[in-house]
N, CA, C and O atoms as a GROMACS GRO file, in nm:
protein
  432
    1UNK      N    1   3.213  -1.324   0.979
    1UNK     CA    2   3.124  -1.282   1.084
    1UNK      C    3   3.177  -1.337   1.217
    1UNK      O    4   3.175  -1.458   1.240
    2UNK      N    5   3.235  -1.227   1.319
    2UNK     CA    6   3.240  -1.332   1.456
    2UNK      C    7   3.132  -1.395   1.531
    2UNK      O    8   3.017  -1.403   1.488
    3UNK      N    9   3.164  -1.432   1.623
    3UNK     CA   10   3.091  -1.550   1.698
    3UNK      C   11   2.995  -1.470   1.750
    3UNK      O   12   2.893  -1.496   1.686
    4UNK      N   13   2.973  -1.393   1.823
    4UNK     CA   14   2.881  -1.283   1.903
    4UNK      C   15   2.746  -1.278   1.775
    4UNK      O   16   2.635  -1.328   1.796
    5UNK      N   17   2.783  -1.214   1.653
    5UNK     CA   18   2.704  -1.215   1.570
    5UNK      C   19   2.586  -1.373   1.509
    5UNK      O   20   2.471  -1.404   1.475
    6UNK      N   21   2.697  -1.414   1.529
    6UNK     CA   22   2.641  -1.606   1.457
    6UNK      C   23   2.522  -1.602   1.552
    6UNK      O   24   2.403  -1.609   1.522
    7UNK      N   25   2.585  -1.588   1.685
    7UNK     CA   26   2.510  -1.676   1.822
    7UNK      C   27   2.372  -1.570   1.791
    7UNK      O   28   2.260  -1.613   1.818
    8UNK      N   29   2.388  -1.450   1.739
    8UNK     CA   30   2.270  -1.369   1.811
    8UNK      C   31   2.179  -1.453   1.661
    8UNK      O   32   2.064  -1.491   1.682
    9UNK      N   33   2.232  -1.471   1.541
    9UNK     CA   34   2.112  -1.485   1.453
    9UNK      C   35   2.068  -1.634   1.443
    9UNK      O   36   1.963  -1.682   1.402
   10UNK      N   37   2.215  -1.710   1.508
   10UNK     CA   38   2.139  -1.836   1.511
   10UNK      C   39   2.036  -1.822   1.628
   10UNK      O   40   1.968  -1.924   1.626
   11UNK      N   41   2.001  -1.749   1.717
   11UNK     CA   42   1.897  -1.749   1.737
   11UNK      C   43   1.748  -1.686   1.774
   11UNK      O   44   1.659  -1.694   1.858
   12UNK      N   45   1.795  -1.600   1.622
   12UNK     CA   46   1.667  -1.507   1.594
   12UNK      C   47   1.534  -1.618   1.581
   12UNK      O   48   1.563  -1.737   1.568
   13UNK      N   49   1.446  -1.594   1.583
   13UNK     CA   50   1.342  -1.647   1.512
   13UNK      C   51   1.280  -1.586   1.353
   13UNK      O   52   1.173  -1.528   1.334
   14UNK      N   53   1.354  -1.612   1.284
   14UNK     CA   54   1.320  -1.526   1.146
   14UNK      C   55   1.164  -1.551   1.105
   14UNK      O   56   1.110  -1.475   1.025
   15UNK      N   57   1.098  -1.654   1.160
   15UNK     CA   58   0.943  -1.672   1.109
   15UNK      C   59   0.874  -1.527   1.156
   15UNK      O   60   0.812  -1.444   1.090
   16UNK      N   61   0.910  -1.532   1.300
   16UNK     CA   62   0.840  -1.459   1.415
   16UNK      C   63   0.849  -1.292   1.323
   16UNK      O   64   0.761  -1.211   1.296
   17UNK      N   65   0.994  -1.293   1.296
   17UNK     CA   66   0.981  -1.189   1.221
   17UNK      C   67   0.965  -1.122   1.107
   17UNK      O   68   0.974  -1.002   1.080
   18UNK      N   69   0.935  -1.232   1.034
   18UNK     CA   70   0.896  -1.200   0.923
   18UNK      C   71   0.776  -1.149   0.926
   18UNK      O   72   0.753  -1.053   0.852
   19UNK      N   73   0.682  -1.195   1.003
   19UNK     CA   74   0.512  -1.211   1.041
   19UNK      C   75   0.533  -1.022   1.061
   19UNK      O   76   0.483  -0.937   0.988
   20UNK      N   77   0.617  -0.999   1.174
   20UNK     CA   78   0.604  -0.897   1.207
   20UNK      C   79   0.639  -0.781   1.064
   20UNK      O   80   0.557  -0.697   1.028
   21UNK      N   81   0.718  -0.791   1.027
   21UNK     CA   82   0.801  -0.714   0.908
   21UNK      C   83   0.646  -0.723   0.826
   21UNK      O   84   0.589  -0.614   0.819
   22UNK      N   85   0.573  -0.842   0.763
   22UNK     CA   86   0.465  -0.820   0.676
   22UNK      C   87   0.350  -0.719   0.774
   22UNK      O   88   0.312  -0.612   0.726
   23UNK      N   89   0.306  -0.762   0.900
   23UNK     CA   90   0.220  -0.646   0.955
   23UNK      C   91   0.256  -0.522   0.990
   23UNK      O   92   0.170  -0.452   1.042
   24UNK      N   93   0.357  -0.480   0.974
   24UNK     CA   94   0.426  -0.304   1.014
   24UNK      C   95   0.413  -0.287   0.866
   24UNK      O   96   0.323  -0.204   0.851
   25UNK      N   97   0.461  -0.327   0.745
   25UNK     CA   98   0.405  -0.319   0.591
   25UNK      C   99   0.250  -0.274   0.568
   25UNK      O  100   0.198  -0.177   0.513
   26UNK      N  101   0.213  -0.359   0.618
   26UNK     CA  102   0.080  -0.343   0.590
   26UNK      C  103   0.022  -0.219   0.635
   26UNK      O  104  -0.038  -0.146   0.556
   27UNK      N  105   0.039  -0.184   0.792
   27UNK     CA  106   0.004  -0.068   0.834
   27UNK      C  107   0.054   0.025   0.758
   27UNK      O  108   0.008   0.137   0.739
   28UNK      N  109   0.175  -0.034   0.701
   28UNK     CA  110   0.222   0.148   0.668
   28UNK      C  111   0.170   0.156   0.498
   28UNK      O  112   0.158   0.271   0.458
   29UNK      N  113   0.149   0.080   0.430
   29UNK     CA  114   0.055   0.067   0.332
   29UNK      C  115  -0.079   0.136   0.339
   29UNK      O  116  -0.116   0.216   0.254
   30UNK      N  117  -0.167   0.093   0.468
   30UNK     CA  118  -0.314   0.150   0.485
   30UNK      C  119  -0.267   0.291   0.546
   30UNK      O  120  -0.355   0.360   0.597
   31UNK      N  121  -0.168   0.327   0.544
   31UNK     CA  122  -0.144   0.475   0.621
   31UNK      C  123  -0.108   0.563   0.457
   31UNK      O  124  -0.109   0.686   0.451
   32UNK      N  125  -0.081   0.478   0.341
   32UNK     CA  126  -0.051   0.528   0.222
   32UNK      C  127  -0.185   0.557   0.128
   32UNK      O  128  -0.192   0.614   0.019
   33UNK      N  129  -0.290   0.497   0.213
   33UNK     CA  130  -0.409   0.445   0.145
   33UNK      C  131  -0.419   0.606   0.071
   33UNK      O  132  -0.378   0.611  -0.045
   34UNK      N  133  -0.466   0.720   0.125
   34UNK     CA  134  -0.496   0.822   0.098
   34UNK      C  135  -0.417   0.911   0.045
   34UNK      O  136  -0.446   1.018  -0.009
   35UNK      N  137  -0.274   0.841   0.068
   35UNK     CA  138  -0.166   0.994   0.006
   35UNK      C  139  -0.161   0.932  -0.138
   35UNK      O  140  -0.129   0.817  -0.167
   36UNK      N  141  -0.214   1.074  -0.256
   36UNK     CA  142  -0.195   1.038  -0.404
   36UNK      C  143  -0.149   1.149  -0.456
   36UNK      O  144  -0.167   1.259  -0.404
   37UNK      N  145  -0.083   1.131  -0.569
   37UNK     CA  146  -0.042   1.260  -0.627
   37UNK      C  147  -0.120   1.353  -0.705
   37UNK      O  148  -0.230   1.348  -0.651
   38UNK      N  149  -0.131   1.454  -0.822
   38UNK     CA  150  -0.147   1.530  -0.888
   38UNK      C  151  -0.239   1.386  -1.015
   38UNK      O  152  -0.342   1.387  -1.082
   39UNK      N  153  -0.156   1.307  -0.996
   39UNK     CA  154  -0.177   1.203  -1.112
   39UNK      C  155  -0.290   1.110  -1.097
   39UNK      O  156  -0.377   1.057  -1.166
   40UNK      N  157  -0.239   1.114  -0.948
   40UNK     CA  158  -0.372   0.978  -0.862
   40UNK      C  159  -0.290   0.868  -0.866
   40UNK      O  160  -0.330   0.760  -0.823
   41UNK      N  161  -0.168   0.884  -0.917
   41UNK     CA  162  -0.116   0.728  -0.830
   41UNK      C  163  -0.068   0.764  -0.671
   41UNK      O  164  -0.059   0.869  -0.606
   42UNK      N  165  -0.039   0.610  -0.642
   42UNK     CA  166  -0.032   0.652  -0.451
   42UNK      C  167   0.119   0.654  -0.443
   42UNK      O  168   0.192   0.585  -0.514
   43UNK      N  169   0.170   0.764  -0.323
   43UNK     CA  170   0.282   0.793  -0.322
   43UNK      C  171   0.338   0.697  -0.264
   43UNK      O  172   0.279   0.590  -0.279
   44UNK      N  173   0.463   0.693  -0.184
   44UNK     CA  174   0.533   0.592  -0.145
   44UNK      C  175   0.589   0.650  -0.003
   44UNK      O  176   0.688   0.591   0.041
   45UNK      N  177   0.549   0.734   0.057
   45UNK     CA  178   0.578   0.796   0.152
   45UNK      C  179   0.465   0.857   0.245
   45UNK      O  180   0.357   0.874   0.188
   46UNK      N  181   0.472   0.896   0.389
   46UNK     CA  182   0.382   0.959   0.457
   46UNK      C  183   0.425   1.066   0.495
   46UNK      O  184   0.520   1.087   0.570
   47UNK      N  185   0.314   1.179   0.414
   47UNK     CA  186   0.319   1.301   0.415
   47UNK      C  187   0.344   1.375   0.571
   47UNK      O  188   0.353   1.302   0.670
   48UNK      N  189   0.349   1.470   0.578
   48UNK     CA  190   0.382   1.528   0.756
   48UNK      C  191   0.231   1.592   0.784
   48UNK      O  192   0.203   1.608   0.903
   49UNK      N  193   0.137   1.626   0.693
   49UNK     CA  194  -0.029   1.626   0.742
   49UNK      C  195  -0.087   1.511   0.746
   49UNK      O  196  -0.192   1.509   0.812
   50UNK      N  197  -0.049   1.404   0.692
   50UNK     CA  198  -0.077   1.229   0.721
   50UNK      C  199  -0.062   1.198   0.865
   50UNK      O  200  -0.143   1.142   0.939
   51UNK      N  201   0.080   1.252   0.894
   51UNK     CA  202   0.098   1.248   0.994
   51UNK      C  203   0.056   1.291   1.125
   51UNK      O  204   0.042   1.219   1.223
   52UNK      N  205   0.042   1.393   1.119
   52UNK     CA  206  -0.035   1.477   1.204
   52UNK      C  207  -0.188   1.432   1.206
   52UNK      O  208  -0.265   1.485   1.285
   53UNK      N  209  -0.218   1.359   1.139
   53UNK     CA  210  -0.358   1.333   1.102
   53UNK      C  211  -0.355   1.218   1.274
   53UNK      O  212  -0.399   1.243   1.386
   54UNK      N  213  -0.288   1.106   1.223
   54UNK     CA  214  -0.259   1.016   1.292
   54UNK      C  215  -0.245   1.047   1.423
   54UNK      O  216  -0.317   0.984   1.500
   55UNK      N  217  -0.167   1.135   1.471
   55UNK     CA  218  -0.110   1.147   1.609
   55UNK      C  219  -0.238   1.205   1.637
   55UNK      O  220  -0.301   1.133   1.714
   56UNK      N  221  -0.293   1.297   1.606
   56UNK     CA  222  -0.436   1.376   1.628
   56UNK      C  223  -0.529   1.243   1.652
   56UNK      O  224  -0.620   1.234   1.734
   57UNK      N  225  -0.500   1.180   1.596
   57UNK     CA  226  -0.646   1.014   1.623
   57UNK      C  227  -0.607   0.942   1.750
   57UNK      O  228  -0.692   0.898   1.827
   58UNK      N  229  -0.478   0.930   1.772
   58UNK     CA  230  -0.386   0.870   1.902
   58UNK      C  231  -0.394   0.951   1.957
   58UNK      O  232  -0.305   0.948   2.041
   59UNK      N  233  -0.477   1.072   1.972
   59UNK     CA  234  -0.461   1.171   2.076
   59UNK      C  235  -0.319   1.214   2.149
   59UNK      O  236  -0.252   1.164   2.240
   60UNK      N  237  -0.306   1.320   2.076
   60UNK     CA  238  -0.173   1.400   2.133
   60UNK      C  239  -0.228   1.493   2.186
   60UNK      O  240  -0.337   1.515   2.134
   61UNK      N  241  -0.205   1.558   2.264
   61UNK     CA  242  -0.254   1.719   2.357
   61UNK      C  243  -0.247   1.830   2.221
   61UNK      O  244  -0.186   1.836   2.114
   62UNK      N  245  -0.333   1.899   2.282
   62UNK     CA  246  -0.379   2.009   2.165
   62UNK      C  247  -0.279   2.164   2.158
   62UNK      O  248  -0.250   2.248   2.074
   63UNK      N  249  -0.249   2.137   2.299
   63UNK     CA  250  -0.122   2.232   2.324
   63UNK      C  251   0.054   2.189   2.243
   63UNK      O  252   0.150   2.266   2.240
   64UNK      N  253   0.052   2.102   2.208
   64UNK     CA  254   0.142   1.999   2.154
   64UNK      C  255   0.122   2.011   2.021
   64UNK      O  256   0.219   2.034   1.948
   65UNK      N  257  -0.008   1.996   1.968
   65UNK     CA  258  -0.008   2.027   1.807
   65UNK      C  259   0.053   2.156   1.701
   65UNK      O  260   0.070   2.152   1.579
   66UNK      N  261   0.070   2.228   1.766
   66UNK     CA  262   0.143   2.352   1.676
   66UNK      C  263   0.299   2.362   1.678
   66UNK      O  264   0.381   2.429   1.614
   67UNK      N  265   0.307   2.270   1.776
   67UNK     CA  266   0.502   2.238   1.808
   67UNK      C  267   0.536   2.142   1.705
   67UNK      O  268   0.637   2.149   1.634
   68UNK      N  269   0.403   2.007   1.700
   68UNK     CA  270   0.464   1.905   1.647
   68UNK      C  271   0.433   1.945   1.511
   68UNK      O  272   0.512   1.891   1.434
   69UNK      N  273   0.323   2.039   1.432
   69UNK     CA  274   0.332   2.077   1.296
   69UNK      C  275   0.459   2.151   1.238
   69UNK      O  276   0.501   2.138   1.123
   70UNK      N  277   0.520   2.245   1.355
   70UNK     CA  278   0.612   2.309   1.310
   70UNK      C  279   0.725   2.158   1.291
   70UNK      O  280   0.756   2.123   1.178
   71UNK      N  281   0.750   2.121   1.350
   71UNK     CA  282   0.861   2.014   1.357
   71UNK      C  283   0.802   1.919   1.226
   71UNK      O  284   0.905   1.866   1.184
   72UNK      N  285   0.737   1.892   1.177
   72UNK     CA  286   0.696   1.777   1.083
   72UNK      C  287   0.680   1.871   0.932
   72UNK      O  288   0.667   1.822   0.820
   73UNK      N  289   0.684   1.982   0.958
   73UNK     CA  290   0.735   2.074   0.841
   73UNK      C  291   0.889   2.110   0.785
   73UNK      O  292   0.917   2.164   0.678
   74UNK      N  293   1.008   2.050   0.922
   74UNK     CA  294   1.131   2.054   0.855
   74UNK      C  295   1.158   1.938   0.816
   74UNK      O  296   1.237   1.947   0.722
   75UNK      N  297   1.128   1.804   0.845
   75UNK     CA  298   1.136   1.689   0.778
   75UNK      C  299   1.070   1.648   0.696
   75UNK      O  300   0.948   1.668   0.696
   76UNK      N  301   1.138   1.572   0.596
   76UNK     CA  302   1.110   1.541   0.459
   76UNK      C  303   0.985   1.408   0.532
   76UNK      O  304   0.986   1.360   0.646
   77UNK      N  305   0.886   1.376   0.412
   77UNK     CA  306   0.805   1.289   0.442
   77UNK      C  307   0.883   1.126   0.454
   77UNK      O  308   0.992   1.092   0.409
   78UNK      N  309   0.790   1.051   0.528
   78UNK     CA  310   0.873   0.888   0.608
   78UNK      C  311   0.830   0.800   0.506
   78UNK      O  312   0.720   0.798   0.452
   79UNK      N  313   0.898   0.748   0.491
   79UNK     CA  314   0.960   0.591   0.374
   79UNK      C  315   0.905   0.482   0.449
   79UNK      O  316   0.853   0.495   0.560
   80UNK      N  317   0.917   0.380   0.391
   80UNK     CA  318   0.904   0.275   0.468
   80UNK      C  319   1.010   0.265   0.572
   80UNK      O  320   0.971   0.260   0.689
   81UNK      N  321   1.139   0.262   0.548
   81UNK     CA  322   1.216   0.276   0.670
   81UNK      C  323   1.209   0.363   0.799
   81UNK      O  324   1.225   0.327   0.916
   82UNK      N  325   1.185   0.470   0.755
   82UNK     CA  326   1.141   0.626   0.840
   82UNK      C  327   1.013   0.525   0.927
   82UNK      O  328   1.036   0.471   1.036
   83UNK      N  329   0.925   0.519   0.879
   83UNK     CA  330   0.837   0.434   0.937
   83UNK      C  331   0.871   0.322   1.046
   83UNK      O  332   0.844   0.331   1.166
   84UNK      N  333   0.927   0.231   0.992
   84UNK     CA  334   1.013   0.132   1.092
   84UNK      C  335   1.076   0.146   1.182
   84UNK      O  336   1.062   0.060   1.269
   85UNK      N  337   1.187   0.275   1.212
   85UNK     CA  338   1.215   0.338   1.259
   85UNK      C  339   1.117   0.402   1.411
   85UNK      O  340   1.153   0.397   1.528
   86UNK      N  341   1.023   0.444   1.371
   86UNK     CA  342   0.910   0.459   1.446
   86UNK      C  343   0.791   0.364   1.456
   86UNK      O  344   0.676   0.408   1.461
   87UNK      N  345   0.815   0.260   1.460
   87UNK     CA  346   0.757   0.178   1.446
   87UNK      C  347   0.627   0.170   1.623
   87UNK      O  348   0.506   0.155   1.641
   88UNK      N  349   0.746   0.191   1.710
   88UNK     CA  350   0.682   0.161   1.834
   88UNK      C  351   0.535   0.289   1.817
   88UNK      O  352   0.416   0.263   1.834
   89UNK      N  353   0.580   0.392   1.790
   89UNK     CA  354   0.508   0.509   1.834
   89UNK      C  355   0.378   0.480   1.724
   89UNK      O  356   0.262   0.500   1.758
   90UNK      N  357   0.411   0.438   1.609
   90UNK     CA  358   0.304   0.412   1.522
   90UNK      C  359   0.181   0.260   1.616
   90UNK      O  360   0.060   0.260   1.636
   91UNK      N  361   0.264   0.177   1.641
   91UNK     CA  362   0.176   0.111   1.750
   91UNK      C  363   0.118   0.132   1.846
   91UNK      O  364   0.023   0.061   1.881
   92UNK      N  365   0.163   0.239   1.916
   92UNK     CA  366   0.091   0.303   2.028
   92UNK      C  367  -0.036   0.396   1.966
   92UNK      O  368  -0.149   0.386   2.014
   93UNK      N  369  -0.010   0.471   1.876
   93UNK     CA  370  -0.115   0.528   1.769
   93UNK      C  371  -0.262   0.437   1.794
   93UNK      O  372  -0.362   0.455   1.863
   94UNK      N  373  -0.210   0.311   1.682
   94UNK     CA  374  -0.296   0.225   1.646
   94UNK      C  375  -0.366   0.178   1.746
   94UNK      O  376  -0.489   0.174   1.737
   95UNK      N  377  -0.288   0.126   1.882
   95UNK     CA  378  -0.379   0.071   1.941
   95UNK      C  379  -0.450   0.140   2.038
   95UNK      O  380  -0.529   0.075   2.106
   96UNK      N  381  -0.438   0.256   2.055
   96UNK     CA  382  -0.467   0.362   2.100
   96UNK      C  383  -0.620   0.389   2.054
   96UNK      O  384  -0.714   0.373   2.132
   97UNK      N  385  -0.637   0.438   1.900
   97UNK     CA  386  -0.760   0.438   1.804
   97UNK      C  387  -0.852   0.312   1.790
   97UNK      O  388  -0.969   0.324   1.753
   98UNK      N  389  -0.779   0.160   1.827
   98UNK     CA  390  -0.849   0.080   1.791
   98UNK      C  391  -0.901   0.046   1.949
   98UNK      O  392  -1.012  -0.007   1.938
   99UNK      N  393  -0.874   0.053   2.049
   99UNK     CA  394  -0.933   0.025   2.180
   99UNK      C  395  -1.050   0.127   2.189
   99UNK      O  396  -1.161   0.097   2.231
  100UNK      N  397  -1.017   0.246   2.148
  100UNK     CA  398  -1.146   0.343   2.134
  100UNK      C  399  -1.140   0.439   2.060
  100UNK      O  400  -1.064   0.536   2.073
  101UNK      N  401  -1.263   0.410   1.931
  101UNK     CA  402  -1.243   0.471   1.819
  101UNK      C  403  -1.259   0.673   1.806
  101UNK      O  404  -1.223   0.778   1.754
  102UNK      N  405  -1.344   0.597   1.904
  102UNK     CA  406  -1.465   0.756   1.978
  102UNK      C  407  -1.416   0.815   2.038
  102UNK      O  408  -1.488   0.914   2.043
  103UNK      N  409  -1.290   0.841   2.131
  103UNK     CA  410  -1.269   0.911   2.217
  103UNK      C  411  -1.166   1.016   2.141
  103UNK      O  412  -1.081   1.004   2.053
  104UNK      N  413  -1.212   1.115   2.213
  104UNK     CA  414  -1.150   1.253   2.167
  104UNK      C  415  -1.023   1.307   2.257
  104UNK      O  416  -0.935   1.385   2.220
  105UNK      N  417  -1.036   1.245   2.381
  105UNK     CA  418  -0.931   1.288   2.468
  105UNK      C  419  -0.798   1.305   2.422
  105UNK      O  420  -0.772   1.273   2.306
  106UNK      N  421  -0.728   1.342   2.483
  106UNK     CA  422  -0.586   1.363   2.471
  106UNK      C  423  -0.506   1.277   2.567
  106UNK      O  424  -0.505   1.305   2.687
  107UNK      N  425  -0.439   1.171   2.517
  107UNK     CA  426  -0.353   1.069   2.625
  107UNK      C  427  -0.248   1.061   2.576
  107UNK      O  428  -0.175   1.010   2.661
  108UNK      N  429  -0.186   1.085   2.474
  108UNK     CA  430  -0.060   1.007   2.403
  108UNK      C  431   0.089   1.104   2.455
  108UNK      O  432   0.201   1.070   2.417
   0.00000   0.00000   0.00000
């Protein structure tokens, strides 16, 4: 490993991120809460109407929703990585819904 690399992890904070790595888990766990199969066990992925579910609660514009269904119909459903990946936008979601549960508007 060169030096550039060492320096950056000697000084990660791996606690800091671990904390974080277990709460983006978790969310994306309670985002699994509802997706089950044929069988009733829970899948391991978030479906693209899961999805849409979500952005619809984070308020996306309503003019925007038939673009972003078409688009979430050519990609395969998000993994935990896929997730991570989007991690920011899933936070903006959340805190979006949790500052106000009630509001219907469109901001995102």
């Amino acid at each position: 490993m060169d030096e550039f690399m060492r320096s950056l992890i000697s000084s990660m904070d791996l606690r800091s991120l671990e904390v974080r790595l277990f709460k983006a888990k978790r969310l994306f766990l309670f985002l699994l809460e509802d997706q089950r199969d044929v069988s009733g066990a829970q899948q391991g992925f978030i479906s693209g109407e899961q999805l849409l579910l979500e952005l619809k609660a984070g308020g996306i514009h309503l003019e925007q929703e038939a673009a972003i269904r078409l688009e979430l119909q050519r990609i395969p459903p998000l993994d935990l990585l896929d997730f991570l990946a989007y991690l920011p936008l899933f936070m903006l979601i959340h805190k979006s819904v949790i500052s106000n549960p009630l509001d219907d508007s469109s901001h995102l």
